[in-house]
C-alpha positions as CSV (number, residue, x, y, z in Angstrom):
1,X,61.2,-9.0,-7.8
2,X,60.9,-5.2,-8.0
3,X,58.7,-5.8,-10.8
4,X,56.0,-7.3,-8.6
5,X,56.1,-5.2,-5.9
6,X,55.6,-2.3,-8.2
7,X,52.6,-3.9,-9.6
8,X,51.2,-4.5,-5.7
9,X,51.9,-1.0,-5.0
10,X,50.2,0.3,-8.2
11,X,47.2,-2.4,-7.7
12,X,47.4,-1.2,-4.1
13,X,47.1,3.0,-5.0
14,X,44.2,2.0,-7.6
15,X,42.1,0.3,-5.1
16,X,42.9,2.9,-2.3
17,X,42.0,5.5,-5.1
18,X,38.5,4.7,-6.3
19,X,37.4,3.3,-3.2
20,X,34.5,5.8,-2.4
21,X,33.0,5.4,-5.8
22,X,33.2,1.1,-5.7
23,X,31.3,1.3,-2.5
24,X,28.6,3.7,-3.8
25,X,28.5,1.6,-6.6
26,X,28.5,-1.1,-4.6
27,X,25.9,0.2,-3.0
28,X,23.8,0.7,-6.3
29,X,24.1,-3.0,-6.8
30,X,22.9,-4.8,-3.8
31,X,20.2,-1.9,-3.9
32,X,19.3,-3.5,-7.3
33,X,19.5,-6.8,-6.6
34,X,17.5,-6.4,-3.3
35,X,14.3,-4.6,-6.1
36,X,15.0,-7.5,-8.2
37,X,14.3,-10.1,-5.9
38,X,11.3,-8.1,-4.3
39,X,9.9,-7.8,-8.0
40,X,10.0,-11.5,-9.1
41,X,8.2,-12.0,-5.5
42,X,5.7,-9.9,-6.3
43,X,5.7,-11.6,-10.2
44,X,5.2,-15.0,-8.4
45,X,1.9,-14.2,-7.1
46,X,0.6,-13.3,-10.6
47,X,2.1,-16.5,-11.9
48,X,0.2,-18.2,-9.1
49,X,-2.8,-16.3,-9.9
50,X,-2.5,-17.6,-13.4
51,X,-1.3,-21.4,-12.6
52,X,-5.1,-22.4,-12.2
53,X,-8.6,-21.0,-13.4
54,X,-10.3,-21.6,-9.8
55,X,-7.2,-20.5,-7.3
56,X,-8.5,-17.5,-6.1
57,X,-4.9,-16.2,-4.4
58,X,-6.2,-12.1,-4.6
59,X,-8.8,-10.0,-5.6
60,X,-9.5,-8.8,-9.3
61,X,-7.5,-5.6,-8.8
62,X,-4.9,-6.5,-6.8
63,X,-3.9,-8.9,-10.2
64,X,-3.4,-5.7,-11.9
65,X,-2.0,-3.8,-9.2
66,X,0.5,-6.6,-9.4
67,X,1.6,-6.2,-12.2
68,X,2.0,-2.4,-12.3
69,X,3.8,-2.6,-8.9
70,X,6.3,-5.0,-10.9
71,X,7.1,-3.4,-13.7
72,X,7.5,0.2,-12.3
73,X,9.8,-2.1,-9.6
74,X,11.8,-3.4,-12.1
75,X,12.7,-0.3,-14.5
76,X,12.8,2.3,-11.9
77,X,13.9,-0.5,-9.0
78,X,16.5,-2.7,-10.9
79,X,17.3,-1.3,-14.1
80,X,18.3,2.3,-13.4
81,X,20.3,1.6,-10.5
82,X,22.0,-1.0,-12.1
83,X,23.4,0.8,-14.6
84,X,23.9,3.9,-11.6
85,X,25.9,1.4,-9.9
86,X,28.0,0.7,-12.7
87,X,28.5,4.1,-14.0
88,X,29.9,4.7,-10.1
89,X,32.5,2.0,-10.3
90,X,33.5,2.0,-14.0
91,X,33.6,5.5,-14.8
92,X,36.7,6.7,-12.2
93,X,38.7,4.4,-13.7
94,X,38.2,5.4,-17.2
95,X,38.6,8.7,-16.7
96,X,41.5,8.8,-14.0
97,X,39.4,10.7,-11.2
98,X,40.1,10.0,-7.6
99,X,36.7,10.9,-6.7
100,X,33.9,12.4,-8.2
101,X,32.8,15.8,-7.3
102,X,30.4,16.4,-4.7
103,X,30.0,13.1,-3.1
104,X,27.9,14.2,-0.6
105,X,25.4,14.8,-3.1
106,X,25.9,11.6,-4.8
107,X,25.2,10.1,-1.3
108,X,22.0,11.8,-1.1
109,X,20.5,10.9,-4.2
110,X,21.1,7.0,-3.3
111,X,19.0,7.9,-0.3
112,X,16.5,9.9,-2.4
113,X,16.3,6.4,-4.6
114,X,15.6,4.4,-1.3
115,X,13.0,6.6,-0.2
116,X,11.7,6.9,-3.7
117,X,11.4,3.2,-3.5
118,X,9.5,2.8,-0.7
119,X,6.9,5.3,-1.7
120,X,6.3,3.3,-4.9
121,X,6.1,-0.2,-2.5
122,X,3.6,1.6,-0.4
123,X,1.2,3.2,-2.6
124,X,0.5,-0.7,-3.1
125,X,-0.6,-0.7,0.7
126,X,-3.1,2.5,0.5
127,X,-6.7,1.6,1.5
128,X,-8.0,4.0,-0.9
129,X,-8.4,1.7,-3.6
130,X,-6.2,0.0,-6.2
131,X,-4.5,0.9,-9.1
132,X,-5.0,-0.6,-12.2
133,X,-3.2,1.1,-15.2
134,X,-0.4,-0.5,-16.6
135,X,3.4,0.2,-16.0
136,X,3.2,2.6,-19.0
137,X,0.5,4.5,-16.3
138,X,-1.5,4.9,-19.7
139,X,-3.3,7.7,-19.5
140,X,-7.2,6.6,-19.8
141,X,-6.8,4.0,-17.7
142,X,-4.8,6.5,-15.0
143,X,-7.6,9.1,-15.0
144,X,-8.7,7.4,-12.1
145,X,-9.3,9.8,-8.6
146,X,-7.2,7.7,-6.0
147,X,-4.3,8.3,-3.7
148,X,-2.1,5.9,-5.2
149,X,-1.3,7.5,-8.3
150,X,-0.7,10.5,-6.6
151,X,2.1,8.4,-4.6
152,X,3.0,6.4,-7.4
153,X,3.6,9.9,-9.2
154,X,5.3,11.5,-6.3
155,X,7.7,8.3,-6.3
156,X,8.4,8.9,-10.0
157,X,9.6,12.5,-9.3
158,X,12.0,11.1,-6.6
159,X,13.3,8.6,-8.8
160,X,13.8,11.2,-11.6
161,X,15.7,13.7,-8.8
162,X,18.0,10.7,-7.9
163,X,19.7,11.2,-11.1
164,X,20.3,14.8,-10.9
């Protein structure tokens, strides 16, 4: 008996311990999960697009636009955050922290990943034109004068401060 309430009160002090760090991680994921889902929405029009010769669903450029949308989504959306998320939750407990330092911080550059996020989602909403340079933003193709790339750029940077 004093076996298994010394393993509730252990299980009990771990949980209680790492509880900011699960939630940010926590937070990480559904962030993820949320990208992912918005991602295969925006996929599913360029599978539509390519279902039939003669279904004319968008323009030429928004095809490409697309596509560029989706896969800076999905490794700047899904994939980093992801693994943010699981760094958050696993790490404490490897390590034996209670919390990590400056959690403030680590608060802020979750939001600086939102916000990063939406600036990505609405360069695709600019009327100055569509962007048509791959995911890679390959450089002949990105030599193009718009605002989007500028925002798609700007979003980058965010994204790149959210792991500081």
């Amino acid at each position: 008996m004093t076996n298994l309430f010394f393993f509730k009160k252990k299980f009990f002090l771990i949980i209680n311990m790492f509880h900011k760090n699960f939630l940010l991680g926590f937070l990480y994921f559904l962030f993820s999960i949320f990208m992912f889902f918005f991602s295969g929405i925006l996929i599913l029009g360029v599978r539509l697009e390519l279902f039939n010769i003669f279904l004319n669903i968008f323009q030429n450029d928004y095809f490409n636009s697309l596509t560029t949308l989706h896969g800076l989504i999905m490794i700047f959306g899904f994939i980093t955050p992801c693994f943010t998320g699981l760094f958050y939750m696993i790490l404490p407990n490897i390590i034996f922290i209670k919390n990590f330092f400056f959690f403030k911080i680590s608060i802020f550059s979750f939001l600086m990943l939102f916000f990063s996020s939406i600036f990505l989602i609405f360069s695709f909403f600019l009327p100055f034109g569509n962007f048509s340079f791959g995911w890679t933003l390959y450089t002949p193709l990105s030599l193009q004068s718009n605002y989007n790339l500028d925002f798609i750029i700007f979003s980058i940077y965010f994204f790149q401060y959210h792991f500081l």
